[in-house]
MIBA-922706 format. One line per 2 residues: number of its first residue (from 1); their letters; for each residue x negated, y, z negated of C-alpha. Coordinates in nm, 2 decimals, always signed. Layout:
NUM> A> X Y Z; ...
% end
This chain:
1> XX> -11.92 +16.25 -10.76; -11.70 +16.54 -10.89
3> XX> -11.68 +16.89 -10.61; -11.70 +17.21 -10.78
5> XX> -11.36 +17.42 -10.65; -11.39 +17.60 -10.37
7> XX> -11.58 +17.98 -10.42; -11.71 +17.87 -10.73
9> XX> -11.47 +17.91 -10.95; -11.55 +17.83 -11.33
11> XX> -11.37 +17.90 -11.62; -11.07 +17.84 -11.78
13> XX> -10.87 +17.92 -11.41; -11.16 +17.70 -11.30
15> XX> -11.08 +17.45 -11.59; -10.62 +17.49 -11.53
17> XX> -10.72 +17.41 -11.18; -10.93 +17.09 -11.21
19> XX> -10.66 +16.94 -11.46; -10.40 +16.96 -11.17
21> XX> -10.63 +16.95 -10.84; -10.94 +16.78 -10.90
23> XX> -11.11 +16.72 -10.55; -10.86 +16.98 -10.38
25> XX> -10.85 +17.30 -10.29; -10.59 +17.55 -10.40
27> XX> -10.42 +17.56 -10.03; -10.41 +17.18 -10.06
29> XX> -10.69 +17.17 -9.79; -11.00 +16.91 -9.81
31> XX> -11.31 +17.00 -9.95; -11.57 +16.82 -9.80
33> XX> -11.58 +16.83 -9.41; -11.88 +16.63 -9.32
35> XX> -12.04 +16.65 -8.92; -11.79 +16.41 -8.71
37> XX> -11.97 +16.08 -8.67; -11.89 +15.76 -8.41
39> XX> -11.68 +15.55 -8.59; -11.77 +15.20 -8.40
41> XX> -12.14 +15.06 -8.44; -12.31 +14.74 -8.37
43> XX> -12.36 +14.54 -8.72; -12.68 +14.54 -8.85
45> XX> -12.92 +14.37 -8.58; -13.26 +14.31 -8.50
47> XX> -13.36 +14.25 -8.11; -13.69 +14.12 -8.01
49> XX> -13.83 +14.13 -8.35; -13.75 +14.52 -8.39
51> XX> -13.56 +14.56 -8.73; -13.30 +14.79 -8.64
53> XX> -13.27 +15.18 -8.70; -12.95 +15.18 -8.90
55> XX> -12.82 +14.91 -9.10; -12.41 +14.90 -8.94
57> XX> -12.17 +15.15 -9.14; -11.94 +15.22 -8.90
59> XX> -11.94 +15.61 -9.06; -12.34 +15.65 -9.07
61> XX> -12.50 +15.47 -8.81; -12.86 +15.60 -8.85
63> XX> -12.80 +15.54 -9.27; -13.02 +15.24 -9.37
65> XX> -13.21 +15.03 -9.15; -13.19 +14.62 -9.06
67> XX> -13.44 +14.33 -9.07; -13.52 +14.34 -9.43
69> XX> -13.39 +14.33 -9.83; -13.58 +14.57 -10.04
71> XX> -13.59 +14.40 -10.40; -13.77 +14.71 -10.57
73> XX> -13.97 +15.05 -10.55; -14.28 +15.13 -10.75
75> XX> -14.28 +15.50 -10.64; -14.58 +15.73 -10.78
77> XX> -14.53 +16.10 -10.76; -14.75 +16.41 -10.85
79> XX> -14.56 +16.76 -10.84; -14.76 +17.07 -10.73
81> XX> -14.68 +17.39 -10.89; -14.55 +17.56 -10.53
83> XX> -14.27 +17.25 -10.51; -14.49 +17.09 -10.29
85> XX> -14.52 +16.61 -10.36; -14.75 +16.37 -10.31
87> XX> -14.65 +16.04 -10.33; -14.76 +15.68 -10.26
89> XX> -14.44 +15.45 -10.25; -14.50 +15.10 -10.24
91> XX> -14.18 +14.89 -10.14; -14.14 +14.48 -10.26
93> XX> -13.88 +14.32 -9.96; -13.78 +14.04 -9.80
95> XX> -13.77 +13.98 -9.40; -13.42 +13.87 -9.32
97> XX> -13.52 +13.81 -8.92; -13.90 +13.77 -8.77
99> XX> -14.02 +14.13 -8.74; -14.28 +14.28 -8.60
101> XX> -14.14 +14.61 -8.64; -13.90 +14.76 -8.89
103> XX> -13.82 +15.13 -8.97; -13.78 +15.32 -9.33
105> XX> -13.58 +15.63 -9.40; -13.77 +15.96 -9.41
107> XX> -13.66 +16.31 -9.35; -13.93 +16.55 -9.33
109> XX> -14.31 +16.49 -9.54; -14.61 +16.39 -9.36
111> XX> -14.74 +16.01 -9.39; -15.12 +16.00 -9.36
113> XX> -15.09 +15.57 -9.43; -14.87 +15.32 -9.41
115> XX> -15.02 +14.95 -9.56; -14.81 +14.63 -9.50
117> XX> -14.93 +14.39 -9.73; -15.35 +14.42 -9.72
119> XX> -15.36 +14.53 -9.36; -15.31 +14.87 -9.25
121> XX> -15.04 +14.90 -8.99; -14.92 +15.15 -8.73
123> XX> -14.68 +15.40 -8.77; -14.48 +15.70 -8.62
125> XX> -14.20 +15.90 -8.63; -13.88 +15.97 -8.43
127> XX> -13.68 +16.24 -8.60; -13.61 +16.06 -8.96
129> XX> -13.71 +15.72 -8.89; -14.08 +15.60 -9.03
131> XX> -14.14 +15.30 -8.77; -14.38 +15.09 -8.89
133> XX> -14.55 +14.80 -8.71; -14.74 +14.55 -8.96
135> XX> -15.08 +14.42 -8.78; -14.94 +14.05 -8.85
137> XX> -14.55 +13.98 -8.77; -14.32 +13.91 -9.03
139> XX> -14.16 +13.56 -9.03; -13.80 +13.53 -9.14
141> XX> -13.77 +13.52 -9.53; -14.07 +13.58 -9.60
143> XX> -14.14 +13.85 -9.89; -14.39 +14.16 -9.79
145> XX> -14.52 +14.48 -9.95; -14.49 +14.83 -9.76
147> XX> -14.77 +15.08 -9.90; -14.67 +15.43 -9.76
149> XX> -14.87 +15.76 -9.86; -14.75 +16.09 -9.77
151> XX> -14.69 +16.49 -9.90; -14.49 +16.80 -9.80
153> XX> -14.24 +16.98 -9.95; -13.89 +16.81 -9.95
155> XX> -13.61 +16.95 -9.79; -13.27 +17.06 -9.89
157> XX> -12.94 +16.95 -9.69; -12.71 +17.28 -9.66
159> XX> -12.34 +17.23 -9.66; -12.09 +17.48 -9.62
161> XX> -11.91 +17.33 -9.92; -12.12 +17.15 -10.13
163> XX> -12.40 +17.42 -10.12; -12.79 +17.32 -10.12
165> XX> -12.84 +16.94 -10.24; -13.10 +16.72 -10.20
167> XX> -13.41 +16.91 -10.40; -13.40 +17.19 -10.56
169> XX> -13.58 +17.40 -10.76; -13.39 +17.70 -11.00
171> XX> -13.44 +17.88 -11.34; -13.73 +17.70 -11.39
173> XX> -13.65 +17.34 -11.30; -13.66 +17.13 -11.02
175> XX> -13.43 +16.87 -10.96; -13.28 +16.63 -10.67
177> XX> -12.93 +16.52 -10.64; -12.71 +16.44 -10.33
179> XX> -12.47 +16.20 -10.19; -12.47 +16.02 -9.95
181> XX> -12.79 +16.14 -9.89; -13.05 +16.27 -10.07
183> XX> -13.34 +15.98 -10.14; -13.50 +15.98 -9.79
185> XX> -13.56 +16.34 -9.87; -13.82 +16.26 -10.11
187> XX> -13.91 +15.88 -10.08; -13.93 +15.69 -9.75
189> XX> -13.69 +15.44 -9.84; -13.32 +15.17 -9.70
191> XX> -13.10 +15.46 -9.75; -12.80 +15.26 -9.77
193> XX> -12.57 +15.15 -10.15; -12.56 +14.78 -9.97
195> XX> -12.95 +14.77 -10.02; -13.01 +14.80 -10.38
197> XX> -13.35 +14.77 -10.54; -13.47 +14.82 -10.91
199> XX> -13.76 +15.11 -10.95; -14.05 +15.24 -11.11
201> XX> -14.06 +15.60 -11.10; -14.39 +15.80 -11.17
203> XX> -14.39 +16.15 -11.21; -14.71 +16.36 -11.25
205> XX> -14.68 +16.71 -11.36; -14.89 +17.03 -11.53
207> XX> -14.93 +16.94 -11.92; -14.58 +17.10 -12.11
209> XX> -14.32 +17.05 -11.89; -14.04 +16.81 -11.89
211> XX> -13.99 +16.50 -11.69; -13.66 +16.30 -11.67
213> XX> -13.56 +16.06 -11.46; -13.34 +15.72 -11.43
215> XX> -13.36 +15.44 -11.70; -13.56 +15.43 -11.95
217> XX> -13.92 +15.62 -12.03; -14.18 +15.35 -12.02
219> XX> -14.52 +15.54 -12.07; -14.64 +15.90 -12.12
221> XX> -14.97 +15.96 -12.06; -15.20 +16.30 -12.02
223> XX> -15.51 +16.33 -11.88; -15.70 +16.65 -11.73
225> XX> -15.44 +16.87 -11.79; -15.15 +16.64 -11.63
227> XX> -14.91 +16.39 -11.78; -14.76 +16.13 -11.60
229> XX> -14.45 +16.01 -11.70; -14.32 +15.64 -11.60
231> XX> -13.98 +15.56 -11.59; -13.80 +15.20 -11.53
233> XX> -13.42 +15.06 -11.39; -13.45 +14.73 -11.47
235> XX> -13.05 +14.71 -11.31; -13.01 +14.72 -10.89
237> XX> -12.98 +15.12 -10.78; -12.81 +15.21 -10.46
239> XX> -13.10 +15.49 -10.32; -12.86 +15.83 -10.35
241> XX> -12.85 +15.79 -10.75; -13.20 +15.77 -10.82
243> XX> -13.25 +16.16 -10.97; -13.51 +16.35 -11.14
245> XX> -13.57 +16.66 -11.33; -13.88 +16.85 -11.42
247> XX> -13.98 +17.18 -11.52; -13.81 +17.35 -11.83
249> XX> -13.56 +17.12 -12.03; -13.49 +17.10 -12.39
251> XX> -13.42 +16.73 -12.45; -13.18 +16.53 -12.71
253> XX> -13.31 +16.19 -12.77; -13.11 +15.91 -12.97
255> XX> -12.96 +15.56 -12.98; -12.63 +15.39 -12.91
257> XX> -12.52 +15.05 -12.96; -12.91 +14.96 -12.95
259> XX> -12.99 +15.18 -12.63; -13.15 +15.50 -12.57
261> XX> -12.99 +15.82 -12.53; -13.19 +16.09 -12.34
263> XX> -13.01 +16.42 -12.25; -13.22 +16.70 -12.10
265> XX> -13.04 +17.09 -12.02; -13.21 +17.36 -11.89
267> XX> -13.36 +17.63 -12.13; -13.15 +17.87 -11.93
269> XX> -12.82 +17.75 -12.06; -12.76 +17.87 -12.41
271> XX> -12.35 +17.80 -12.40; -12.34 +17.58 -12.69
273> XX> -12.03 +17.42 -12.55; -12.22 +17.27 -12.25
275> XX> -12.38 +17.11 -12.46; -12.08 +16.94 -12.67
277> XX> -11.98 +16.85 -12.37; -12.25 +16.65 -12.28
279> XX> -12.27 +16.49 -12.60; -11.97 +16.29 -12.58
281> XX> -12.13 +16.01 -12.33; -12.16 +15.74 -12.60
283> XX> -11.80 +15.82 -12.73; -11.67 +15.83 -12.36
285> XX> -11.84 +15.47 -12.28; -11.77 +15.34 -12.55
287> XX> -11.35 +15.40 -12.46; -11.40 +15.29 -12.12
289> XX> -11.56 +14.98 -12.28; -11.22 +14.87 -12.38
291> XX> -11.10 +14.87 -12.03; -11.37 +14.82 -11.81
293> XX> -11.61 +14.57 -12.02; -11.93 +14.64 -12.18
295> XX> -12.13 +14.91 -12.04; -12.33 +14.76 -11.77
297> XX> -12.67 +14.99 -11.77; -12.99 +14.97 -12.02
299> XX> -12.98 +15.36 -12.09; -12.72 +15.63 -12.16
301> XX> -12.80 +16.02 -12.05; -12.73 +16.33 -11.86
303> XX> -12.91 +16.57 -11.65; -12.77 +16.96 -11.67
305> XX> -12.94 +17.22 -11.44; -12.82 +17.55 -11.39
307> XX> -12.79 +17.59 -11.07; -12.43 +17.81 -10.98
309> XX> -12.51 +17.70 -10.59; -12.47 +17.30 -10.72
311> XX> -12.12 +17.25 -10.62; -12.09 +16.90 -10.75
313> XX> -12.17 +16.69 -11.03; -12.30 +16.31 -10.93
315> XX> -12.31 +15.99 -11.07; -12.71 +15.95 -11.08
317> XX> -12.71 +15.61 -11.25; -12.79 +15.63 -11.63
319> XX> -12.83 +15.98 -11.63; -12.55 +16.16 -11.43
321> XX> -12.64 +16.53 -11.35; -12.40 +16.83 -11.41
323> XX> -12.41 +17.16 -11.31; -12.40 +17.39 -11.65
325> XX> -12.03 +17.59 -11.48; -11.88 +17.21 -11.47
327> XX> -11.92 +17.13 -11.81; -11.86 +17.46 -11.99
329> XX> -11.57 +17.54 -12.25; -11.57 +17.16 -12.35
331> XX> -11.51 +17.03 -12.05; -11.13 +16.95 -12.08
333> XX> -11.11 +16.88 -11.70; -11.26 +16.58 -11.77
335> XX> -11.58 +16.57 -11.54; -11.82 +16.42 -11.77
337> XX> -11.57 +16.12 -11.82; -11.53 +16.08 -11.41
339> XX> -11.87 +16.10 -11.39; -11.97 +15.80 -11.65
341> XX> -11.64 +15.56 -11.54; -11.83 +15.57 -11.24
343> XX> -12.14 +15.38 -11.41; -11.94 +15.10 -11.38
345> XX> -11.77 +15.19 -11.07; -11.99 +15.31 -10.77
347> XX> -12.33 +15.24 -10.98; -12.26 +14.88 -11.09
349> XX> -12.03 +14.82 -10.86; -12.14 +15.00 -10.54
351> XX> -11.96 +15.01 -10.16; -12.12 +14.82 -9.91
353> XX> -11.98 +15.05 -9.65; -11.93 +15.44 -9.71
355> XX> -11.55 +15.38 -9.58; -11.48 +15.20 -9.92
357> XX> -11.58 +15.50 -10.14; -11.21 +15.49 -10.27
359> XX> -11.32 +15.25 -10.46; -11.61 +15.45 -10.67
361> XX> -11.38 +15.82 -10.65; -11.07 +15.67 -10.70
363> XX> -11.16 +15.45 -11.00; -11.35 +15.74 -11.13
365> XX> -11.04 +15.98 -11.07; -10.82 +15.75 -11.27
367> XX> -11.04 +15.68 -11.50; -11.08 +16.07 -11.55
369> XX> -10.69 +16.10 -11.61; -10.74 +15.81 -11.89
371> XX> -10.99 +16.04 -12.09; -10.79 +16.34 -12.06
373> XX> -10.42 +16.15 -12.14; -10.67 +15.97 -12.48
375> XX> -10.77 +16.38 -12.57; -10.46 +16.55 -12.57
377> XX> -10.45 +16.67 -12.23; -10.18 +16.55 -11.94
379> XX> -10.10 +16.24 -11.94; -10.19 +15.94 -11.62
381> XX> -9.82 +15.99 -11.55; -9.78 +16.35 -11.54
383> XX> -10.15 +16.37 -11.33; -9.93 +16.13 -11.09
385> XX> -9.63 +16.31 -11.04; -9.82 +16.67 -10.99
387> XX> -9.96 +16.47 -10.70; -9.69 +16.29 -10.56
389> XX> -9.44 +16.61 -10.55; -9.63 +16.80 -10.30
391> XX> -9.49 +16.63 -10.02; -9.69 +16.85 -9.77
393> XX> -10.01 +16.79 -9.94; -10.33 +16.69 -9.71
395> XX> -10.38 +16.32 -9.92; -10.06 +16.18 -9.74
397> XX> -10.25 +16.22 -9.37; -10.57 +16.06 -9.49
399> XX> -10.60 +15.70 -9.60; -10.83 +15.66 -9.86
401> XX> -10.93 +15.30 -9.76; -11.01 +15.41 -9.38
403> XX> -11.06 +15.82 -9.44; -11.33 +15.88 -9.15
405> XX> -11.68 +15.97 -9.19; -11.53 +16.35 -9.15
407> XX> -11.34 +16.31 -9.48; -11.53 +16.00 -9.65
409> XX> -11.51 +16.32 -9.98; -11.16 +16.44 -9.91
411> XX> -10.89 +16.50 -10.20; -10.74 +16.18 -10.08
413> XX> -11.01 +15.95 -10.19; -10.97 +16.07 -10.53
415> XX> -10.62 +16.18 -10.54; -10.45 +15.93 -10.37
417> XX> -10.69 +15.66 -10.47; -10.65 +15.72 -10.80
419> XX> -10.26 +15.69 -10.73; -10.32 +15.37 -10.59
421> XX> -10.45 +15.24 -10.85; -10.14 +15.37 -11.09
423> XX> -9.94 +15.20 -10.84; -10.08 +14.92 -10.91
425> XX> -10.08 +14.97 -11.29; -9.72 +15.01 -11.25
427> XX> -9.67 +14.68 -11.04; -9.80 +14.46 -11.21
429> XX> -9.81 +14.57 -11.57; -10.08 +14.69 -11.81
431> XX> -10.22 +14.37 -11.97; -10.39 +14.23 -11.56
433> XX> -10.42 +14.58 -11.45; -10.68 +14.65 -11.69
435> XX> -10.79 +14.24 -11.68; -10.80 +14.32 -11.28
437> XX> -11.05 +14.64 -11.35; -11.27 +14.41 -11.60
439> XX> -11.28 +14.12 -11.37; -11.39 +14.37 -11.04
441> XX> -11.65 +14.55 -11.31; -11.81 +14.19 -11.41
443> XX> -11.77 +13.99 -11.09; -11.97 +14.27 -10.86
445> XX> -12.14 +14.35 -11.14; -12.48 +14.53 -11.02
447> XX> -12.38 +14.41 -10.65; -12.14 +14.57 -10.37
449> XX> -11.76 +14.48 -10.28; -11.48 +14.62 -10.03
451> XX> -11.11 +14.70 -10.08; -11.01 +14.34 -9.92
453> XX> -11.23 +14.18 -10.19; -11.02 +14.37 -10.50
455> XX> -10.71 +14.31 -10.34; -10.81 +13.95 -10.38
457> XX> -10.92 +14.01 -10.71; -10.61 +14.20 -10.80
459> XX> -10.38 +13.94 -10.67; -10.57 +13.64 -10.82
461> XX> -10.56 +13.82 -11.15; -10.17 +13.95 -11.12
463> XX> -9.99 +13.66 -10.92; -9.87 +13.88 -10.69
465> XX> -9.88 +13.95 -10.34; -9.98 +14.30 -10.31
467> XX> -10.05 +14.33 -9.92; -9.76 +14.54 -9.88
469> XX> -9.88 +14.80 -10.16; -10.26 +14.85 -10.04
471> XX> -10.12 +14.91 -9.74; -9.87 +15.15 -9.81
473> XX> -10.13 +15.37 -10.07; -10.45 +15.29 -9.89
475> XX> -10.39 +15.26 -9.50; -10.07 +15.43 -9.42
477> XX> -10.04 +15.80 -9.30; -9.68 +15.84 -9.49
479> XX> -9.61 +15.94 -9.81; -9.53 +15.64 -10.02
481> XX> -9.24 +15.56 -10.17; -9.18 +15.68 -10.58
483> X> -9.33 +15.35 -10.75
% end
């Protein structure tokens, strides 16, 4: 994900500032100040049969939920002209522990069933748990279907910050997007990245407008003045990047390197530029193919609303969406490049606890400085330095690796993360530094990891001990020394 500066700036002093600051403020202050959240939580547990309510990040306790593996979602979704859903989600798991009760994800929406297997089951809520209890326990790795039908109108999440995520509708499209949230706001759903699934994503809508989503389009069908269309992700998504966007959208359809291309930009947006901008995802996957390894996903895309109150652009996998004032004037601060390194890095490769997102912003962060060095623009070096003179700056009092839930989005996850990593560049030379990012990418390829599992990686690779540079870049409250 890539934060919009703070009071919306856009434009070329937009553009100066994201070259030098991206993820800070001018005043050097964080961006992103989530609610203040325990940090200590029982793992993942199940008591008496009860799957439990959260599935143990020690930053979101209530995220996710335990007792079960979801392998995929078949959701089906018809979209009423006042913004209003319904939808019938049927969920494929496992039982990882004998349940007899187990709890999905909702916020907001009214369920009028809930069908486990053939049997209808009982259900209620408490806040934005759906508790369901199947009429015949669950025994311990055995596989189940969860049939859940419900409507309402979804709900935004306000930030200060970040603005309205989560669903939206504007100039004449609606769309969802949010991190690390935004799923359970219109799917119940394990809204957690360590619980990825593959989907099918249904969308029903009034004859003429346009539906994109994840993947790639399986099926269009009309019928009575609707048309559904059926969308697939045959590749494990973590919940926050599934995405979709209906309404009106001119789309760009082509191929790459045998895969689809689907890009879809509001009607409203009529800067040409946004649209050049947008149009460089083959050519900016195919460069990060030489350093990452081949691109991992069936599908290559973007999503651009316009939406001024969007203050971020997100990773949504295969199809990243952008607001229209990030990706104006040709996007030389890189966005669109941060936002497909992180295909590999955060989609493919996702955190299994929100304390590791270093590990998706930094990667992307660096991975944005490679674009902009490769196009003219500053240099990974220069990028670094600019950082690492402002000895006052906020990203020397946060550790990326261990930031808090309060700051899991500050500069220093992207900043300093991204310094990391050109510490490590700079430690251990270029030829395993970039064999140490291919061999993370294809390892945990469409799976999770932590930072102790790629400093393992990056030491296997390199032959180093590196203990005392993680530590120092990732951990530590000082300012490093100059690598």
């Amino acid at each position: 994900m890539r934060r919009k500066l703070p009071g919306g700036l856009v434009g070329p002093l937009a553009v100066l500032l994201t070259v030098a600051l991206v993820g800070c403020t001018p005043t050097g202050r964080d961006p992103i100040t989530l609610p203040s959240m325990p940090t200590p939580v029982a793992p993942e547990s199940v008591t008496q049969g009860v799957g439990s309510a959260g599935i143990g990040d020690p930053y979101f306790p209530t995220y996710g939920n335990g007792g079960y593996d979801v392998e995929t979602y078949d959701l089906a979704i018809k979209l009423a002209a006042d913004g209003g859903i319904d939808g019938v989600a049927t969920l494929t798991a496992k039982a990882t522990a004998a349940l007899h009760q187990f709890n999905l994800d909702l916020r907001g929406l009214t369920v009028s069933s809930v069908q486990v297997g053939a049997d209808a089951a009982t259900f209620r809520r408490d806040g934005d748990e759906l508790i369901v209890q199947p009429k015949v326990a669950l025994a311990s790795g055995s596989g189940f279907t969860a049939t859940v039908r419900y409507a309402g109108k979804p709900s935004e999440i306000s930030s200060l910050t970040l603005g309205q995520t989560g669903f939206r509708r504007i100039n004449g499209v609606e769309y969802m997007a949010g991190e690390p949230e935004s799923a359970s706001t219109w799917f119940p759903v394990n809204d957690h990245p360590s619980d990825k699934a593959k989907y099918t994503l249904a969308f029903t809508v009034p004859d003429g407008e346009e539906v994109i989503s994840n993947g790639t389009l399986a099926k269009k069908e009309s019928a009575g003045g609707w048309t559904t269309w059926r969308w697939t992700v045959g590749s494990p998504m973590a919940s926050y990047l599934t995405t979709f966007a209906v309404g009106d959208l001119r789309t760009v359809e082509s191929t790459h390197n045998g895969k689809p291309v689907r890009i879809a930009i509001a009607k409203s947006i009529t800067d040409p530029q946004v649209e050049a901008a947008v149009a460089k995802t083959p050519e900016i996957c195919d460069y990060f193919e030489q350093y990452f390894g081949a691109y991992p996903f069936e599908a290559y895309g973007a999503i651009v609303v316009d939406d001024p109150e969007l203050g971020f652009s997100l990773e949504t996998q295969t199809r990243p969406i952008y607001p229209a004032s990030m990706v104006d004037r040709g996007d030389t601060g890189g966005v669109v490049a941060h936002e497909l390194a992180h295909q590999w890095f955060g989609d493919s490769v996702s955190v299994k606890q929100w304390a590791d997102i270093w590990l998706n912003e930094g990667f992307a962060t660096y991975a944005q400085w490679m674009w902009q060095e490769h196009s003219g623009g500053p240099t990974i070096s220069e990028q670094f330095e600019r950082q690492f003179r402002n000895e006052s700056s906020s990203i020397w009092r946060t550790p990326p690796a261990e930031p808090g839930a309060a700051k899991v989005f500050s500069s220093s996850v992207y900043q300093r993360g991204g310094m990391a990593l050109h510490a490590l560049r700079l430690k251990v030379g270029d030829e395993k530094f970039f064999s140490i990012l291919k061999t993370w990418a294809a390892e945990k390829q469409f799976g999770n990891g932590t930072t102790a599992e790629f400093q393992k990686v990056a030491e296997r690779i390199s032959g180093q001990p590196l203990q005392a540079l993680f530590q120092d870049w990732l951990y530590d409250t000082d300012r490093p020394a100059h690598p």
